[in-house]
GUZAGU-714573 format. One line per field, with one value per residue (C-alpha): residue in one letter; y, z, x. Coordinates in steps of 0.5 Angstrom, whole numbers, plus 2048, in hexadecimal, padded with zeros to 3 digits. Layout:
// GUZAGU-714573
type c(A; ...);
c2 c(Y; ...);
c3 c(Z; ...);
c1 c(X; ...);
***
This chain:
// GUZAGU-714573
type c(X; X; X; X; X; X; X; X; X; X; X; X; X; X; X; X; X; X; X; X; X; X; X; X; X; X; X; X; X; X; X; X; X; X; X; X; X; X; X; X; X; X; X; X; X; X; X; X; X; X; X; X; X; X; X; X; X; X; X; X; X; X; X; X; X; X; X; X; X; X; X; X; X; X; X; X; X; X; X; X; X; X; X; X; X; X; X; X; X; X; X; X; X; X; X; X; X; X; X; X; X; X; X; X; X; X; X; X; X; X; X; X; X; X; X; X; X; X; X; X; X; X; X; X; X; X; X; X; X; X; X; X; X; X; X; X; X; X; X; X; X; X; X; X; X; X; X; X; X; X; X; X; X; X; X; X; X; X; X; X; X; X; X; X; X; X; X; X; X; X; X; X; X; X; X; X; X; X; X; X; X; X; X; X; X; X; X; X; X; X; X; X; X; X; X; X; X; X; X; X; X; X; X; X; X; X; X; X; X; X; X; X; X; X; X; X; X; X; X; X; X; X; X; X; X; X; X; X; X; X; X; X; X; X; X; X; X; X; X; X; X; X; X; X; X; X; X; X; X; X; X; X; X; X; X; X; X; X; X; X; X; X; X; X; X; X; X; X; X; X; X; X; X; X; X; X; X; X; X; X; X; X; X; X; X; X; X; X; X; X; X; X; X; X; X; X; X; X; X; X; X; X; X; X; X; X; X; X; X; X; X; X; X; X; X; X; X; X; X; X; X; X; X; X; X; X; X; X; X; X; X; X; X; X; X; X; X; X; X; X; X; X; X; X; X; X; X; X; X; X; X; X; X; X; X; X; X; X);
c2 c(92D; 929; 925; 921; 91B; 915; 915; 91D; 91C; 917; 91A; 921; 91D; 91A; 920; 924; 91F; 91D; 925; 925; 926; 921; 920; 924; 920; 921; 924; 91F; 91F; 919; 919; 913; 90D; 911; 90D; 914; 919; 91D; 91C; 91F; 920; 924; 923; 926; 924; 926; 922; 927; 925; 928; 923; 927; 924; 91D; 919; 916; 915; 90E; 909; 90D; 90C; 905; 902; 8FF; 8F7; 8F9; 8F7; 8FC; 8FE; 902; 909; 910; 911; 90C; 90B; 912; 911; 90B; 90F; 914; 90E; 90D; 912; 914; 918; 917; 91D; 922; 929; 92C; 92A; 92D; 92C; 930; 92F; 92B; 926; 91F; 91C; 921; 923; 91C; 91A; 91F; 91D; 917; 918; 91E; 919; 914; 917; 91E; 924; 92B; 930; 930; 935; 937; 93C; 93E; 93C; 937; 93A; 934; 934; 92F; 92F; 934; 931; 92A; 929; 928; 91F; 91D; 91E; 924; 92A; 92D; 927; 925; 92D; 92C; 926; 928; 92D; 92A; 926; 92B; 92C; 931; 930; 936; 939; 93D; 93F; 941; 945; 946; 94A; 947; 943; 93D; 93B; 934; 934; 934; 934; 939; 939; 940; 940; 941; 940; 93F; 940; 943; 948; 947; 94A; 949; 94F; 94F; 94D; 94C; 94C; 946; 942; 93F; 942; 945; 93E; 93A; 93C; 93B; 935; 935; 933; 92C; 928; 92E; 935; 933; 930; 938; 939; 934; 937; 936; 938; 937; 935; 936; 932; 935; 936; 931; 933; 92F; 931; 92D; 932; 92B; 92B; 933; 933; 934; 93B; 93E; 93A; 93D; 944; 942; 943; 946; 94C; 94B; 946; 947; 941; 940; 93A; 934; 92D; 929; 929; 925; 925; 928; 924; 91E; 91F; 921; 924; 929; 92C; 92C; 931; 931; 938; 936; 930; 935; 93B; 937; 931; 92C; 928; 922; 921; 91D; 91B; 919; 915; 90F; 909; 90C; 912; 919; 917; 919; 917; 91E; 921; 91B; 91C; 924; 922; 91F; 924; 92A; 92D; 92C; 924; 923; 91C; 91A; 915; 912; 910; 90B; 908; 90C; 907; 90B; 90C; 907; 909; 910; 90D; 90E; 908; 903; 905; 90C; 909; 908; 903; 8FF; 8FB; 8FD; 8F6; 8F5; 8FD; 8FB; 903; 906; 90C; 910; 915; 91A; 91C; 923; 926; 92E; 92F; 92C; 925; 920; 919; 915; 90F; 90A; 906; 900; 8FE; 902; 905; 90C; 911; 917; 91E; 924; 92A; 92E; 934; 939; 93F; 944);
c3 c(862; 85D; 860; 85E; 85B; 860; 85B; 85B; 862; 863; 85E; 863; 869; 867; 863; 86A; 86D; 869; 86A; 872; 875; 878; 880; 881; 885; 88D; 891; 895; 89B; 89E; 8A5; 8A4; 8AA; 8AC; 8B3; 8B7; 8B3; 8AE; 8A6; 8A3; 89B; 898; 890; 88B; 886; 880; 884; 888; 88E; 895; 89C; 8A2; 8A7; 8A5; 8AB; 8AF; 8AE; 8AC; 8B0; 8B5; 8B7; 8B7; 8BE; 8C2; 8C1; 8BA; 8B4; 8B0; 8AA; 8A3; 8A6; 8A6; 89F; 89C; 89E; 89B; 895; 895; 896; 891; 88B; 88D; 88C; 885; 886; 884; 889; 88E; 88D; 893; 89A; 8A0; 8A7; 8AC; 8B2; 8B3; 8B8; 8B6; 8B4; 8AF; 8AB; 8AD; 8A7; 8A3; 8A1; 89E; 89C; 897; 895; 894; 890; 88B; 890; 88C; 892; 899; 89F; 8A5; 8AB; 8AA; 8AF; 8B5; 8BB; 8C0; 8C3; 8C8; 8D0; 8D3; 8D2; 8CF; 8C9; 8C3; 8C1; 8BC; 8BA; 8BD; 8BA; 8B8; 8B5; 8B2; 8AF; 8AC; 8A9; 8A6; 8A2; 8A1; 89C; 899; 895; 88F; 88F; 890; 897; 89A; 8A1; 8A1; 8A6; 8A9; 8A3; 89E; 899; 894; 88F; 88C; 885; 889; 890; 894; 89B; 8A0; 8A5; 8AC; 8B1; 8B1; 8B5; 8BA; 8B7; 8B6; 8AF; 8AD; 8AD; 8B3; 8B2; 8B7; 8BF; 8C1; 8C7; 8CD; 8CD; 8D3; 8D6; 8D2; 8D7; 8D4; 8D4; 8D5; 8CE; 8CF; 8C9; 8C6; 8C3; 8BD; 8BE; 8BE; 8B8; 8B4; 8AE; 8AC; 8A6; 8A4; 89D; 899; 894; 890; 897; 89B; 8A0; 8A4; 8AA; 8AB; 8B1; 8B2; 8BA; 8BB; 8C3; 8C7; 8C8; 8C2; 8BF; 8C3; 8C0; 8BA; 8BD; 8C2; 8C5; 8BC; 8B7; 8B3; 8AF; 8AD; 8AC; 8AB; 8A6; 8A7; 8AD; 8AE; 8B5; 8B8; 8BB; 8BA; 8BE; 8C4; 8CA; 8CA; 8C4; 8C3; 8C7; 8C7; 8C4; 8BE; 8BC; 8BF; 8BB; 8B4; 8B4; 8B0; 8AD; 8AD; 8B1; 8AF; 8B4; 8B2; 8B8; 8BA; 8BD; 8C3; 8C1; 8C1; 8C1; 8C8; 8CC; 8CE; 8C7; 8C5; 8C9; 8C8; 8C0; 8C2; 8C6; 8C1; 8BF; 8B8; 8B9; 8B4; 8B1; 8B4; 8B1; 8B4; 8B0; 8B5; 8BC; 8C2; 8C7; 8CD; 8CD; 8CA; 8CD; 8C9; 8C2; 8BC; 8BA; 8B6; 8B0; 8B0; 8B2; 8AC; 8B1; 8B5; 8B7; 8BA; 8B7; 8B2; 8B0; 8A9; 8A7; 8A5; 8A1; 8A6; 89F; 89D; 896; 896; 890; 88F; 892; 899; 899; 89C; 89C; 8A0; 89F; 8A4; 8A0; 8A4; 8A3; 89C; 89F; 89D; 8A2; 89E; 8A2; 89E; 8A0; 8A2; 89E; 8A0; 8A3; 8A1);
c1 c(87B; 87F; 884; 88B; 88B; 88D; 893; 895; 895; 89A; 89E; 89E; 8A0; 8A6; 8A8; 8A8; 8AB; 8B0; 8B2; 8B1; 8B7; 8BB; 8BB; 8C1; 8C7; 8C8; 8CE; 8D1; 8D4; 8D8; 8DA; 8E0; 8E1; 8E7; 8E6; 8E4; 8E9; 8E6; 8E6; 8DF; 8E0; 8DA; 8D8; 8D6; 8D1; 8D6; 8DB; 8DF; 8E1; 8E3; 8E6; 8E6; 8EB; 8EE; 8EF; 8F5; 8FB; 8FD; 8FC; 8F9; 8F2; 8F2; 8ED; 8F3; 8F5; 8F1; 8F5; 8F7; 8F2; 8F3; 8F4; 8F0; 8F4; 8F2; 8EA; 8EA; 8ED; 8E8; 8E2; 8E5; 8E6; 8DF; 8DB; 8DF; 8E5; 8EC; 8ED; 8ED; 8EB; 8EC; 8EE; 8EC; 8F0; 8EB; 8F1; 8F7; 8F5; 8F8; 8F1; 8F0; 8F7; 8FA; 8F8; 8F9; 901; 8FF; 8FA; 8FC; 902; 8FD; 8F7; 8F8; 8F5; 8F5; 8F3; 8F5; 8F1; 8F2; 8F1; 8F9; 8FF; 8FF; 8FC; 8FD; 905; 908; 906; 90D; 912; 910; 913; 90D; 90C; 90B; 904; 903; 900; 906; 90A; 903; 902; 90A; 909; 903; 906; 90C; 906; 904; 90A; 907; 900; 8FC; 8FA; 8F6; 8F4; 8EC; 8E9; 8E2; 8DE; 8E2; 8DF; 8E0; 8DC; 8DD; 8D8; 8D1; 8D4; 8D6; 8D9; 8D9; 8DD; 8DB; 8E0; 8E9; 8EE; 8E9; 8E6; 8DE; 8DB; 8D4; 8CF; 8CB; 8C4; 8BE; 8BF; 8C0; 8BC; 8BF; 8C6; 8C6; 8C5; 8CC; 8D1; 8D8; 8DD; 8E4; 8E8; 8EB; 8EF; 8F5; 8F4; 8F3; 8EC; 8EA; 8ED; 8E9; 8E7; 8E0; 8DB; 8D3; 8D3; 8CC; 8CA; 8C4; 8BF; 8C2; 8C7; 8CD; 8D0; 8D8; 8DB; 8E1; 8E2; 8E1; 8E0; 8DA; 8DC; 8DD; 8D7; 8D3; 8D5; 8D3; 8CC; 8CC; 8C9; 8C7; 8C7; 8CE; 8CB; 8C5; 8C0; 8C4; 8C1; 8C8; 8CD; 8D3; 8D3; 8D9; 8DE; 8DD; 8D6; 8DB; 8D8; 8DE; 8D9; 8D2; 8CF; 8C7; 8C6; 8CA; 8C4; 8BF; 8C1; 8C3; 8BE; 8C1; 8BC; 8C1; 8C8; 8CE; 8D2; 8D9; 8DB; 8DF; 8DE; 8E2; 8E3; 8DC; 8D5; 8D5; 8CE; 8CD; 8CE; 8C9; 8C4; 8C4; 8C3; 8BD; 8BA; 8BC; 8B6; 8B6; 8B6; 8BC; 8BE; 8C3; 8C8; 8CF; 8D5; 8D7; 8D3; 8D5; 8D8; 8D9; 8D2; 8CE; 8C7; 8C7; 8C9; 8C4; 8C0; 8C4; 8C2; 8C4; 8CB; 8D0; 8D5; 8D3; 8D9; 8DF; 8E2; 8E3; 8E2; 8DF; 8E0; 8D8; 8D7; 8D2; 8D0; 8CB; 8C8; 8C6; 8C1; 8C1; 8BA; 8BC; 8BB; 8C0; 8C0; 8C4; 8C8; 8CA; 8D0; 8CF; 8C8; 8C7; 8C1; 8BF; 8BB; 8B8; 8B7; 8B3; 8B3; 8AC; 8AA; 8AE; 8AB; 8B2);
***
């Protein structure tokens, strides 16, 4: 058998791989210290660019006696300058409780923000007989669309979708209604009892999606209660296998029932809390006890709970003061893969998924 010469041979190989392609960018997800509120912005690797919720109103949200620090508007339009854009192509408003639109005023007048979706009008009214305060849900509802002026709006619904360049997002949930298609049973539900909804009528409202990427598939529900949720997958999987999950409400017990981990198994969960705010015990705990044995990182340690905190480094804020602002992100390739990035640290954790079997 004749061979190459040594030296054809070293021509070959860098012919091929001069015309191998070039790893392709990640989507990026970046939950946004909002000190416990909501502002999760999603990146495309063509650069376009969706924020779900955008935080608190100014000013509030602040630990008491803690200095004033920049606002949720203003550590958003920081990380958006940070990861390259110069605007905001869509932004999602999942309800409106003041620790996801209170920011949204601002943060429209402060930064270029081209579509704005919703699940539709306030549902949430002053107890009988109490005139509405200030932060509301129904002032905080008609100072949002007063700040909307003339961009464009559209009310999304389960079954809708919307495509960003090489990103989809279904919706499965708003305004109480639950979509999806359902799947295979699911385990367990009989033995989930009800929870009785705290917190206002719009948390059920919340508008909520699973966006794909290639094979990778991200589950963001904002704080849909323990209730609904659990329709979503019981008495049949409405969902789907899950690899990336922003974890509901904040990681609030008012949320997370056992059956959604169980059913979507996530491989990783983000958990988009506060110092003093989510990262409930019991929702940690059930994290851990999931059978899929997800990654679980947090925003911010949980103070009330400081025995049910993740190991320090899977943590992006340690401190309540001086609150420093890390970025908890992930970086998603098409054939599933997530890496974490702790902003604190720099340290990066990458999870590969297994052969899949569907």
């Amino acid at each position: 058998m004749r061979t190459a010469p040594l030296a054809g041979l070293a021509l070959a190989l860098s012919l091929s791989a001069a015309q191998a392609p070039a790893a392709e960018a990640p989507l990026r997800v970046a939950l946004i210290d909002v000190e416990g509120g909501a502002a999760t912005l999603f990146v495309t690797p063509d650069g376009r660019s969706l924020l779900v919720d955008a935080g608190w109103a100014a000013g509030m949200g602040v630990p008491p006696g803690a200095p004033p620090g920049p606002s949720s508007a203003d550590r958003i339009v920081a990380t958006a300058k940070s990861l390259g854009l110069s605007r905001i192509d869509y932004l999602l408003i999942s309800h409106y409780h003041l620790d996801h639109v209170g920011g949204a005023p601002e943060l429209m007048a402060k930064f270029p923000v081209g579509t704005v979706l919703d699940h539709g009008p306030n549902r949430e009214a002053p107890p009988a007989g109490q005139a509405p305060s200030p932060n509301s849900a129904e002032q905080l509802f008609a100072r949002y669309e007063a700040a909307i002026g003339q961009r464009p709006r559209q009310v999304m619904k389960p079954g809708d979708q919307l495509t960003l360049g090489p990103l989809t997002f279904d919706f499965v949930v708003g305004d109480r209604v639950v979509g999806g298609r359902p799947g295979a049973p699911t385990p367990g539900c009989e033995d989930v009892a009800s929870k009785s909804q705290i917190g206002g009528e719009e948390n059920p409202r919340s508008l909520g999606f699973v966006a794909s990427f290639g094979e990778a598939r991200i589950l963001n529900l904002s704080d849909l209660t323990w209730d609904l949720e659990k329709d979503l997958v019981c008495p049949a999987n409405r969902l789907g296998r899950i690899d990336l999950m922003v974890v509901s409400h904040h990681g609030s017990d008012l949320s997370n029932t056992p059956t959604l981990f169980a059913a979507t198994a996530p491989r990783v969960a983000l958990v988009g809390n506060g110092a003093r705010k989510g990262g409930d015990g019991p929702v940690l705990e059930r994290l851990k006890a999931a059978p899929s044995k997800p990654a679980v990182w947090q925003v911010h340690f949980a103070t009330r709970t400081p025995d049910a905190n993740v190991a320090a480094e899977q943590i992006a804020n340690l401190d309540v003061q001086p609150d420093a602002g890390h970025l908890l992100s992930a970086e998603v390739t098409k054939d599933g893969a997530i890496t974490v990035v702790n902003g604190r640290t720099g340290a990066r954790e990458t999870y590969r998924p297994a052969r899949r079997q569907d």
